[in-house]
C-alpha positions as CSV (number, residue, x, y, z in Angstrom):
1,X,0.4,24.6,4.5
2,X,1.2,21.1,5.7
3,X,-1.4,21.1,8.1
4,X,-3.9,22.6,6.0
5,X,-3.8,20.4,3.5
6,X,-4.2,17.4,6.1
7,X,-7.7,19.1,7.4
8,X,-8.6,18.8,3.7
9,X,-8.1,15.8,3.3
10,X,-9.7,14.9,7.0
11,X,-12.4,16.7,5.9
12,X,-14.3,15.8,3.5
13,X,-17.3,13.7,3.9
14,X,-18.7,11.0,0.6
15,X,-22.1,11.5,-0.6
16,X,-24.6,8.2,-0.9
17,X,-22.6,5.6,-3.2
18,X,-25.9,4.1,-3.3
19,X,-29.1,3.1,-1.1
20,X,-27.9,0.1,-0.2
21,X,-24.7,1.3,0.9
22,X,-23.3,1.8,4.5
23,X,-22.8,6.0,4.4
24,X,-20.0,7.1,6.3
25,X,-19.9,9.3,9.1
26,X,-20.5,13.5,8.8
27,X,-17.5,14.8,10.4
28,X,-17.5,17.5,12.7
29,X,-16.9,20.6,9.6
30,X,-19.8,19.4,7.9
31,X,-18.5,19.4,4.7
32,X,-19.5,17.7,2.1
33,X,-17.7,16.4,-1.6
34,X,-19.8,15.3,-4.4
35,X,-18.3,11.6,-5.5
36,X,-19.6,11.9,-8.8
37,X,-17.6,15.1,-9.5
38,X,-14.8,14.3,-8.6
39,X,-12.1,14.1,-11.4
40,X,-8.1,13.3,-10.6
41,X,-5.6,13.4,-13.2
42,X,-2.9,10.5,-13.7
43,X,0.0,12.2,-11.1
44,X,-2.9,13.4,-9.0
45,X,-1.8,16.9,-9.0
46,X,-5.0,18.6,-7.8
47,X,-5.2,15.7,-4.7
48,X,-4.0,16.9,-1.3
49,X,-1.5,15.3,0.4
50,X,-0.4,15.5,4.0
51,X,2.9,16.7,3.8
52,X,5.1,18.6,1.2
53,X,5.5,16.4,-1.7
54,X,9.2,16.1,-3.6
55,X,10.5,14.9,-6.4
56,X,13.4,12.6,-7.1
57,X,14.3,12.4,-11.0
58,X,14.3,8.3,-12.1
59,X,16.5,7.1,-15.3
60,X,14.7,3.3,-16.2
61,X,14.3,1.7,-19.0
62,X,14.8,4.3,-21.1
63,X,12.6,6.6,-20.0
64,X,12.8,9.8,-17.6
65,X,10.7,8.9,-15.1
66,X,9.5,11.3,-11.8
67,X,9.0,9.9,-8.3
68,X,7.0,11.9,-5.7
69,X,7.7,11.4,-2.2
70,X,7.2,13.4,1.4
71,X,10.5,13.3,4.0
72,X,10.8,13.5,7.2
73,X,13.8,14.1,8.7
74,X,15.0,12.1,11.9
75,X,15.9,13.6,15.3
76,X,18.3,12.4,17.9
77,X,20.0,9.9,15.8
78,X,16.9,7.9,15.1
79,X,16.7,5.7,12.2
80,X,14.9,6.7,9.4
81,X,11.5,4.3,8.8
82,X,10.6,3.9,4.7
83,X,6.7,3.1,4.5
84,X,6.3,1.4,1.3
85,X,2.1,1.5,0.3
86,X,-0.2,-1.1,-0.8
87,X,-1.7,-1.5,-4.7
88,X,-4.8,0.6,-3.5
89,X,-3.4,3.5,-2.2
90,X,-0.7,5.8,-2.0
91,X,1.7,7.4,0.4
92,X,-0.9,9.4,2.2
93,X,-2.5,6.8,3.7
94,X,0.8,6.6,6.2
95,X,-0.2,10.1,8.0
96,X,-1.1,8.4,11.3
97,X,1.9,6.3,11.1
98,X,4.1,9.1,10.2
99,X,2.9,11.3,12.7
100,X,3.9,8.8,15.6
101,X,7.1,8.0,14.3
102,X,8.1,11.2,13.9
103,X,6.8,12.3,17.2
104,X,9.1,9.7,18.6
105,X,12.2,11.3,16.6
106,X,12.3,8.6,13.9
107,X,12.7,9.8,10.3
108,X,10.4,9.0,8.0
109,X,10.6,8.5,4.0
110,X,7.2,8.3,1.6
111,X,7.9,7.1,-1.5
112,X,5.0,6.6,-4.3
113,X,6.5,4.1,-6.3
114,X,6.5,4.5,-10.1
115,X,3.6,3.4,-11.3
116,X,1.4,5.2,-8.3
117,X,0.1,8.1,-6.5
118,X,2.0,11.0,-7.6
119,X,4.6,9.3,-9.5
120,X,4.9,8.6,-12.9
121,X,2.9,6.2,-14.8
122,X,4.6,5.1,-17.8
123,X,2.3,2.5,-20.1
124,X,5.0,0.8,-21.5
125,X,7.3,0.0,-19.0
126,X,8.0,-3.3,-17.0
127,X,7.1,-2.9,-14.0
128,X,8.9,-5.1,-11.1
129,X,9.5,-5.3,-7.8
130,X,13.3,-5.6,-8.0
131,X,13.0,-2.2,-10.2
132,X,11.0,-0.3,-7.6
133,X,13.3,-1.3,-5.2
134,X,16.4,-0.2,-7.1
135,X,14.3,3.3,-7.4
136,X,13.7,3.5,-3.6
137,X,17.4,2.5,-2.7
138,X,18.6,5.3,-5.1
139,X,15.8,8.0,-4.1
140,X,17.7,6.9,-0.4
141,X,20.9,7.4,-1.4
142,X,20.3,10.9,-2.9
143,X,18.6,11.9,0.9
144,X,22.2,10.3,2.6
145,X,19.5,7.6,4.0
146,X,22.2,4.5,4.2
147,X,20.2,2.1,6.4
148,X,16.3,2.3,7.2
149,X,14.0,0.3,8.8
150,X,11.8,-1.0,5.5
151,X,8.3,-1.3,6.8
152,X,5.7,-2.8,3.4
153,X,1.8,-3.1,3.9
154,X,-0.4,-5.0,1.5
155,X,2.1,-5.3,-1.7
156,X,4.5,-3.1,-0.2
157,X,5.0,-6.2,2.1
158,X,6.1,-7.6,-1.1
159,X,8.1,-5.0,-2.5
160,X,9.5,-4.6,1.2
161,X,10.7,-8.4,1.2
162,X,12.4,-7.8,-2.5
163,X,14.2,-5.0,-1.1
164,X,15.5,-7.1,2.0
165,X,16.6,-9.3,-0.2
166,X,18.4,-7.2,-2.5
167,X,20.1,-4.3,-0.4
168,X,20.7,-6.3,3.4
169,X,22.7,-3.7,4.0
170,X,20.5,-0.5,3.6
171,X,18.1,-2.8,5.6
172,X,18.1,-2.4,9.3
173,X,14.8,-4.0,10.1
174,X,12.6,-5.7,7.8
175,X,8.4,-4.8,9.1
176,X,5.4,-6.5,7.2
177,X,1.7,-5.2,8.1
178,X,-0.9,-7.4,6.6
179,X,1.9,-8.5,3.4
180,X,0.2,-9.9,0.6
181,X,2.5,-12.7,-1.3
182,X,2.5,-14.9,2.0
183,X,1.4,-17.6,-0.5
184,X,2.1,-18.0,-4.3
185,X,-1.0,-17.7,-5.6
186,X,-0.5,-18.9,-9.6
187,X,0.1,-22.5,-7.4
188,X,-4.1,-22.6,-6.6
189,X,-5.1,-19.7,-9.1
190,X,-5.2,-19.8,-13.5
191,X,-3.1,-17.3,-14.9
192,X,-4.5,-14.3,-16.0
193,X,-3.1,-12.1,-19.1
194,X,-2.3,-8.6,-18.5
195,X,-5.5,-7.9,-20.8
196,X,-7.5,-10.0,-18.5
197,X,-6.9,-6.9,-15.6
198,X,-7.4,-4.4,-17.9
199,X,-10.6,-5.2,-18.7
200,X,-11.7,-5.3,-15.3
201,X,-9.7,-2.0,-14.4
202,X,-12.0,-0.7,-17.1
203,X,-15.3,-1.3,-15.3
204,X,-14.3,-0.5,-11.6
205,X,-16.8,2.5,-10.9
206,X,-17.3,4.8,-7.3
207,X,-19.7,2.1,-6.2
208,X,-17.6,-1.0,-7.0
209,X,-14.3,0.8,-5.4
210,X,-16.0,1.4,-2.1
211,X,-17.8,-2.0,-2.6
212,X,-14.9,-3.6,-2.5
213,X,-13.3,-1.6,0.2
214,X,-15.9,-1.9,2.7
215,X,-16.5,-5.9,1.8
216,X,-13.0,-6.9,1.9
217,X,-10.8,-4.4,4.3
218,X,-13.3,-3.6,6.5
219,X,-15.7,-6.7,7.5
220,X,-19.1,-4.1,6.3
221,X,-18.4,-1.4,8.4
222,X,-18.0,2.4,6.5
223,X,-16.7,5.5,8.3
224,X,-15.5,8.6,7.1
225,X,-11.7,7.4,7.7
226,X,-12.0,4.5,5.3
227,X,-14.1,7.3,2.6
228,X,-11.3,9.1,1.9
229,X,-9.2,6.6,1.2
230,X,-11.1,6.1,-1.7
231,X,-11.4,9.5,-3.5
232,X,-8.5,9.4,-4.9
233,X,-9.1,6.4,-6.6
234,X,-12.9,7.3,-7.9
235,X,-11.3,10.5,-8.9
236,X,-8.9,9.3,-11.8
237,X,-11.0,6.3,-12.8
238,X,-13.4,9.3,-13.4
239,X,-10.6,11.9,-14.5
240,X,-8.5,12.5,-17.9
241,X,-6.3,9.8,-17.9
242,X,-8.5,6.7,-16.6
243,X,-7.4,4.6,-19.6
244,X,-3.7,4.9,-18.6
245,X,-4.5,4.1,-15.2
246,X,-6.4,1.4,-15.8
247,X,-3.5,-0.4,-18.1
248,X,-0.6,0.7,-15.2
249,X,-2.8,-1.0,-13.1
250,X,-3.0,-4.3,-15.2
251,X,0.8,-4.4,-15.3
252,X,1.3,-4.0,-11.5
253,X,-0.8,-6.2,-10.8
254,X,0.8,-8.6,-13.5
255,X,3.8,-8.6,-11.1
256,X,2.0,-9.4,-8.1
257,X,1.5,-13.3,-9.7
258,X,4.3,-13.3,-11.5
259,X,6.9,-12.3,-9.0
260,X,6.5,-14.3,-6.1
261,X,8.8,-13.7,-2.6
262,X,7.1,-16.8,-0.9
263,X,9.6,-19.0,-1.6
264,X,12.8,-16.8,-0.7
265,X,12.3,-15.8,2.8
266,X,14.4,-18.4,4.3
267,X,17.3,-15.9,2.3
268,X,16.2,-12.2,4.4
269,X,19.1,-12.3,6.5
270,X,17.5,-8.8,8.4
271,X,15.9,-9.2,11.4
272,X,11.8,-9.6,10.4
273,X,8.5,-8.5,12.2
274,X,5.1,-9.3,11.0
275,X,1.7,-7.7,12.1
276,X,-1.0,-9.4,11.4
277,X,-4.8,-8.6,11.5
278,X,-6.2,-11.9,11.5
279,X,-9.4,-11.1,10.2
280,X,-8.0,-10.0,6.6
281,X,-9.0,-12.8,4.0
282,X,-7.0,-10.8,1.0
283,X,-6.5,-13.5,-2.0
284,X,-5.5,-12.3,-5.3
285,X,-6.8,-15.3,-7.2
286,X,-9.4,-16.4,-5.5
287,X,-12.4,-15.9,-8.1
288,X,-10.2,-17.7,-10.7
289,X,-8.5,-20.1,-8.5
290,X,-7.5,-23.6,-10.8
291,X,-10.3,-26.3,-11.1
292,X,-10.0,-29.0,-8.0
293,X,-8.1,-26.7,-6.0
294,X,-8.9,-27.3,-2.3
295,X,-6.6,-24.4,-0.6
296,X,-8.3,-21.6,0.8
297,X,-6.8,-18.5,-0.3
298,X,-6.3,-15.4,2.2
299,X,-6.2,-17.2,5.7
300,X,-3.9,-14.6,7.0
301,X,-5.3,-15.9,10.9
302,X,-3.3,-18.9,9.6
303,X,-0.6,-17.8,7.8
304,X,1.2,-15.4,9.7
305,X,2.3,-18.7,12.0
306,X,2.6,-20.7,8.5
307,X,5.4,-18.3,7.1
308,X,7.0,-17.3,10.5
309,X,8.7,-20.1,10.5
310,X,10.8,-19.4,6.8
311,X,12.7,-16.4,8.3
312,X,15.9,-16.6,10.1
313,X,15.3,-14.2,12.4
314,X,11.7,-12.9,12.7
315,X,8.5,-12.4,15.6
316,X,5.0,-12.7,15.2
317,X,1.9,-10.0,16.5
318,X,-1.4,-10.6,16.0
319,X,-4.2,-8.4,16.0
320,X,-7.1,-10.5,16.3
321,X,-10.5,-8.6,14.7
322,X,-9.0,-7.0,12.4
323,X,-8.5,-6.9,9.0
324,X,-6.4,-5.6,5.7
325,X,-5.4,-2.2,7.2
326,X,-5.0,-2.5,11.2
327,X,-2.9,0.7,11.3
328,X,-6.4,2.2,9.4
329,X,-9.1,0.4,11.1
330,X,-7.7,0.7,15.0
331,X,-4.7,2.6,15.1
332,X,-4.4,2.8,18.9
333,X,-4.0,-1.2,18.7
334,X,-1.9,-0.6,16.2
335,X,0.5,1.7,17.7
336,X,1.2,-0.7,20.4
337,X,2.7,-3.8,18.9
338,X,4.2,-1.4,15.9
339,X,6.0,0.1,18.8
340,X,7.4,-3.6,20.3
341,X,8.4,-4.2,16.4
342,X,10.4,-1.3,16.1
343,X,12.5,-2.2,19.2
């Protein structure tokens, strides 16, 4: 079932976004998935994901809450490795990753984080960092995890840090891939109100999500890999429950400006690695940055050796070319310094 569900998702190839668009690639199947049909609901129950999903029951703020996660167990004593996802995606988006670190006996945890993929979505909750991370240490807990390695991509690197900082000793290794937060953006950007995002969340559109994707992760270029990153996305901005997505989505990324890890990496006492494609330009911000500002938002080929230096213990790799998502856009690179940060 497991691996069926993988060639599903492998499988599928986007139709035309629009003429101007870069189409990606027809795979090998042949198969084909009208965009415009597609409809997800808010837990993406009908969305295939790589590997058996569970469940792990969450008490906060009141409310019974339900986070989805996949598990793989470790072999050989290996530690397990917790991949915490970005804002735009979900934990399926790790199946490369996971497959080589369980291939080298690792364990591996999944979790979506309340508030994504198949997890709940509660409207009226404050969401946080520190909360998520109290969800993840108890979702390890329950699995008898009591150290991982905590690798964060995107604003997992964020939620990754919070965690470091909070639980040192469930942390065995502290890994950031492309992190955004390496800067505190409300110092160059106007604050935006959580209706502000909504609004915006509200207009996003098939075309505008791939758009975005292929402008800012992926320098133009369009394949079939970086299409199905995307359905699920165009699927519940076009499913039942697009209005509660869209105002989840405003409150995460309320906490992306308003909860800032910048300043408080000089207190990570774990030992730190941070992959960097240099080519990302990633700015939350930057088309409302504050009027004279003169920093340039996103220069990740600059500050990876900028924040480097705010950790106690911590090394620097660089992938020079690419972008937002190096373990997505040249995995075999990847692999290779992922490997030399793991050891």
């Amino acid at each position: 079932m497991r691996l069926l569900m993988a060639l599903v998702v492998m499988s599928l190839t986007v139709m035309p976004f629009s003429s101007g668009a870069a189409n990606p690639h027809t795979d090998g199947a042949g198969k084909t998935v009208d965009v415009a049909a597609l409809k997800y609901d808010a837990t993406l129950s009908e969305f295939p994901y790589p590997y058996a999903v569970e469940h792990f029951a969450v008490d906060s703020q009141g409310q019974s809450l339900d986070m989805g996660y996949m598990y793989l167990p470790s072999a050989a004593n290996k530690p397990v490795v917790v991949l915490m996802h970005g804002k735009n995606f979900n934990g399926a988006y790790w199946q490369s990753t996971a497959e080589h670190l369980h291939a080298q006996g690792y364990g591996v945890l999944i979790p979506d984080q309340i508030g994504f993929g198949k997890s709940s979505k509660p409207v009226d909750y404050q969401y946080s960092f520190s909360a998520l991370a109290s969800h993840t240490k108890a979702l390890m807990t329950s699995l008898d995890i009591e150290k991982g390695i905590i690798l964060g991509h995107s604003m997992g690197g964020m939620l990754a840090s919070r965690f470091a900082l909070l639980y040192p000793e469930s942390t065995s290794k502290l890994l950031l891939i492309n992190p955004i937060g390496l800067e505190n953006y409300l110092l160059y950007s106007q604050y935006k109100d959580v209706d502000f995002f909504y609004q915006q969340e509200q207009k996003k559109s098939a075309k505008s999500i791939q758009a975005y994707q292929q402008k800012n992760y992926y320098a133009g270029q369009w394949y079939q890999q970086y299409a199905n990153l995307t359905y699920f996305m165009i699927g519940q901005v076009q499913g039942p429950d697009s209005d509660s997505i869209a105002k989840v989505n405003a409150l995460t990324y309320d906490m992306i400006f308003t909860q800032p890890v910048i300043e408080e990496f000089e207190y990570i006492s774990v030992p730190t690695r941070l992959i960097i494609g240099t080519r990302d330009r990633t700015a939350p911000g930057r088309n409302w940055q504050k009027v004279g500002n003169t920093h340039e938002l996103g220069r990740y080929d600059l500050l990876g050796k900028q924040v480097i230096k705010q950790f106690k213990d911590a090394k620097l790799y660089e992938l020079a070319d690419l972008g937002h998502l190096p373990q997505i856009e040249d995995f075999s690179r990847f692999k290779i310094v992922l490997d030399k940060a793991l050891h």
